[in-house]
C-alpha positions as CSV (number, residue, x, y, z in Angstrom):
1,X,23.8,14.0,8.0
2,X,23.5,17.3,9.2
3,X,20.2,18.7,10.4
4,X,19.5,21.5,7.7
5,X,19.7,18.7,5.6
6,X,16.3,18.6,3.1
7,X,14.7,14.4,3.3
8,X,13.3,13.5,0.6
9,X,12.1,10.0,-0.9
10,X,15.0,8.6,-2.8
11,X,14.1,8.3,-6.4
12,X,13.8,12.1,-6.3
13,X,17.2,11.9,-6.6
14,X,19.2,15.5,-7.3
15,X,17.4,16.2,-11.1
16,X,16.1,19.4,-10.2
17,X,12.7,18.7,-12.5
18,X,12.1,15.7,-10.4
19,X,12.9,17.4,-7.0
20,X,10.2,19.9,-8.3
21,X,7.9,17.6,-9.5
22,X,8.7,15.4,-6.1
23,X,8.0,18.2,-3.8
24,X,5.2,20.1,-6.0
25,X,3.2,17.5,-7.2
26,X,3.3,13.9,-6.7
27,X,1.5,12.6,-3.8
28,X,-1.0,15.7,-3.6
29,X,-4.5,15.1,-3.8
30,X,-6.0,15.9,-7.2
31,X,-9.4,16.9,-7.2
32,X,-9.8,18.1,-11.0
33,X,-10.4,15.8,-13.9
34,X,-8.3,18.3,-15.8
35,X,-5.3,17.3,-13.9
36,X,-6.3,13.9,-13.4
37,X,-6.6,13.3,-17.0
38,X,-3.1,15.0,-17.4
39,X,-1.8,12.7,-15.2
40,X,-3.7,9.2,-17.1
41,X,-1.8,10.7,-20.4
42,X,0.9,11.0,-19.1
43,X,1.3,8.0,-17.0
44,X,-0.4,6.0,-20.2
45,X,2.6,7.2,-22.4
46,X,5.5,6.5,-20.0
47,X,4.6,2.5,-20.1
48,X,8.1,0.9,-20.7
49,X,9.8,4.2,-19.8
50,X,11.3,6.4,-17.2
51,X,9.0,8.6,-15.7
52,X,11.9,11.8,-16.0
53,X,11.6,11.0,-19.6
54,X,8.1,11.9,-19.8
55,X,8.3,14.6,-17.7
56,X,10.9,16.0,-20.0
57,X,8.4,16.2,-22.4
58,X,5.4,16.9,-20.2
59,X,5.2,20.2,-22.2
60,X,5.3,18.5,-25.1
61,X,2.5,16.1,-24.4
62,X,0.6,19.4,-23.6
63,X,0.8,21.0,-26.9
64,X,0.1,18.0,-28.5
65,X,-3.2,17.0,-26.6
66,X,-5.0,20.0,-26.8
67,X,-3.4,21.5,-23.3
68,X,-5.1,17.8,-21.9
69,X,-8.7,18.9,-22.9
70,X,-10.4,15.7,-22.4
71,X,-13.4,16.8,-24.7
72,X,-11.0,17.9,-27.6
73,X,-8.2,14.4,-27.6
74,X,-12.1,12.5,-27.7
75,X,-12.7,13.9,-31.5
76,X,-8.6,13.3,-32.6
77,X,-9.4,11.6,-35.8
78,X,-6.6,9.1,-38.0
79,X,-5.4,12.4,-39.3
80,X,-4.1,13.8,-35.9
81,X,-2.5,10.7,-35.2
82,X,-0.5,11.3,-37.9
83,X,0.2,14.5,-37.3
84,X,1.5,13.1,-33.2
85,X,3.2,10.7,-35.2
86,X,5.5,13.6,-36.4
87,X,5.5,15.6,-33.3
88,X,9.3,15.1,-31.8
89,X,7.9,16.6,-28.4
90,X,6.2,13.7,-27.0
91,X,7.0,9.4,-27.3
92,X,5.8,8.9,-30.9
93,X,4.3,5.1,-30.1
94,X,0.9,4.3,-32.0
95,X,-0.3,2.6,-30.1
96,X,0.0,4.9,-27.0
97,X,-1.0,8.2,-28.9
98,X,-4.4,6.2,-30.4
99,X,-4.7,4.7,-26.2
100,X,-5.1,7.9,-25.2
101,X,-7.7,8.9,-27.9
102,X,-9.7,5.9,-26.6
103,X,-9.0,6.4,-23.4
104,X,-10.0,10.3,-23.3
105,X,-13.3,8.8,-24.9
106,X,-13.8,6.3,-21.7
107,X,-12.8,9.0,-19.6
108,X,-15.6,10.7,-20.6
109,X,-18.0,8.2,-20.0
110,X,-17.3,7.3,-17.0
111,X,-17.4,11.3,-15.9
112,X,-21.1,11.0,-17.3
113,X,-21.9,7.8,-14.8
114,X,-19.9,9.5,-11.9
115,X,-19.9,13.2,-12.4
116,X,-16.4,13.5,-12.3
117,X,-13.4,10.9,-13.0
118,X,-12.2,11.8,-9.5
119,X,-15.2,10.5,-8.1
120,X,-14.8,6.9,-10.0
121,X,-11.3,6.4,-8.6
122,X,-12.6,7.4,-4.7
123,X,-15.5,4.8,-5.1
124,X,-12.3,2.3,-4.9
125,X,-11.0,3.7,-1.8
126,X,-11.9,2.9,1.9
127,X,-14.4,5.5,2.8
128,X,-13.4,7.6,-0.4
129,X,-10.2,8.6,1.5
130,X,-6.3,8.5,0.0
131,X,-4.4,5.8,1.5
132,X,-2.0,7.0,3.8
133,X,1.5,4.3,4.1
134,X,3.7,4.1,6.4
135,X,6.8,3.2,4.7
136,X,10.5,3.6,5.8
137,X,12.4,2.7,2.3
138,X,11.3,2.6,-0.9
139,X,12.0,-1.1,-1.4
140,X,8.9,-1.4,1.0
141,X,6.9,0.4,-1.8
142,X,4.9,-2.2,-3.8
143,X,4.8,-1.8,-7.8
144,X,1.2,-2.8,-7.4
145,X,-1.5,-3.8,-5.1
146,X,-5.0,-5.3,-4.8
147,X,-6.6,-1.6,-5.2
148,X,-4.5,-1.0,-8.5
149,X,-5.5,-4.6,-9.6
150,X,-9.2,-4.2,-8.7
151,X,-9.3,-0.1,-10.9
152,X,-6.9,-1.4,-13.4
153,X,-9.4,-4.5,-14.2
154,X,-12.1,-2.4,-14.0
155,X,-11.0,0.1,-16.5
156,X,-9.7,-2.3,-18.9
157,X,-13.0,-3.8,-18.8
158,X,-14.3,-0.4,-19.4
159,X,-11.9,-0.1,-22.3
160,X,-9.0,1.8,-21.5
161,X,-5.5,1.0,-23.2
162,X,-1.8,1.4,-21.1
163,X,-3.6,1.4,-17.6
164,X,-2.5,-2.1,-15.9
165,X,-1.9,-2.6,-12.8
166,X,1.6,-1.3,-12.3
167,X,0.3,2.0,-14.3
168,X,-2.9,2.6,-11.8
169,X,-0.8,2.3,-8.9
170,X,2.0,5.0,-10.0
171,X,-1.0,7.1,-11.0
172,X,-2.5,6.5,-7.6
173,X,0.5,7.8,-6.4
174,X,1.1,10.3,-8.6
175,X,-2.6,12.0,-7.9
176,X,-2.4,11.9,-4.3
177,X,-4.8,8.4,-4.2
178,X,-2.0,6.6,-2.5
179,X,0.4,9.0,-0.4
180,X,3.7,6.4,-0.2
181,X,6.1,9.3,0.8
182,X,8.0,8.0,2.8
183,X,7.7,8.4,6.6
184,X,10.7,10.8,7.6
185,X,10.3,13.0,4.0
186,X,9.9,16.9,4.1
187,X,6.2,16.3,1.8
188,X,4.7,13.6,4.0
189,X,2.5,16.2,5.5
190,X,1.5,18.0,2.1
């Protein structure tokens, strides 16, 4: 390896939408609800799937969920599932489009008890602080973890649909709750 050589965690691999995404996004504090809610679609609708496939269609899943307005998915009636249920840009599951209805509803809520869905997820957190690992492969990385059990149960309890455990913690990732670049990558420090 020479040393102009760019690191970065494996599973970016050489997809240049994943690279970008990799390097641009994941692991980067969110502290919107817009984007966080982007983020629970998204993560909600890749259940069973590869994450590049949903990112494929990220664009998609935009159009089709009112460019992620939280307040406008809420008031999706029967009739827009149908209409999602024709839409070839995003995964057309039923379950997973009428999950995200719900769970933009619950999103909601919980925005009401916590002024902002950000603020519920960092009331799991030590100190309200992202988690920082320390990891040197990504076989170190775990699929889940206590803190992803403990938010998972909690918003399944809450209602929410396509959020287990494994889910929360690649959306903890993902939003910058759980920074598991790993230790000798160029956006550890981001």
């Amino acid at each position: 390896m020479n040393k102009t050589e760019t690191i970065r965690c494996g599973w970016a691999g050489n997809d240049p939408l994943y690279i970008k995404y990799h390097d641009e996004e994941w692991g980067i504090e969110v502290t919107d609800d817009k984007t966080m809610f982007e983020f629970l679609v998204l993560e909600g609708a890749q259940a069973g799937l590869s994450w590049i496939t949903i990112l494929r269609r990220r664009e998609g899943y935009r159009k089709a969920f009112a460019g992620f307005d939280v307040e406008k998915v809420a008031k999706f009636t029967d009739k827009d599932v149908e209409r999602l249920m024709n839409d070839e840009g995003i995964i057309r599951n039923r379950l997973k489009i009428k999950a995200t209805i719900t769970n933009a509803q619950h999103f909601i809520e919980i925005q009401k008890e916590f002024g902002s869905f950000c603020n519920y997820i960092r009331s799991f957190l030590p100190k309200g602080k992202p988690i920082v690992n320390n990891w040197k492969t990504l076989a170190e990385i775990p699929a889940s973890t206590p803190l992803s059990d403990a938010i998972s149960k909690d918003m399944k309890k809450r209602g929410f649909k396509f959020f287990g455990t494994t889910i929360c913690y690649a959306h903890l990732q993902a939003v910058g709750y759980v920074n598991d670049h790993l230790i000798d990558c160029i956006c550890r420090t981001k």
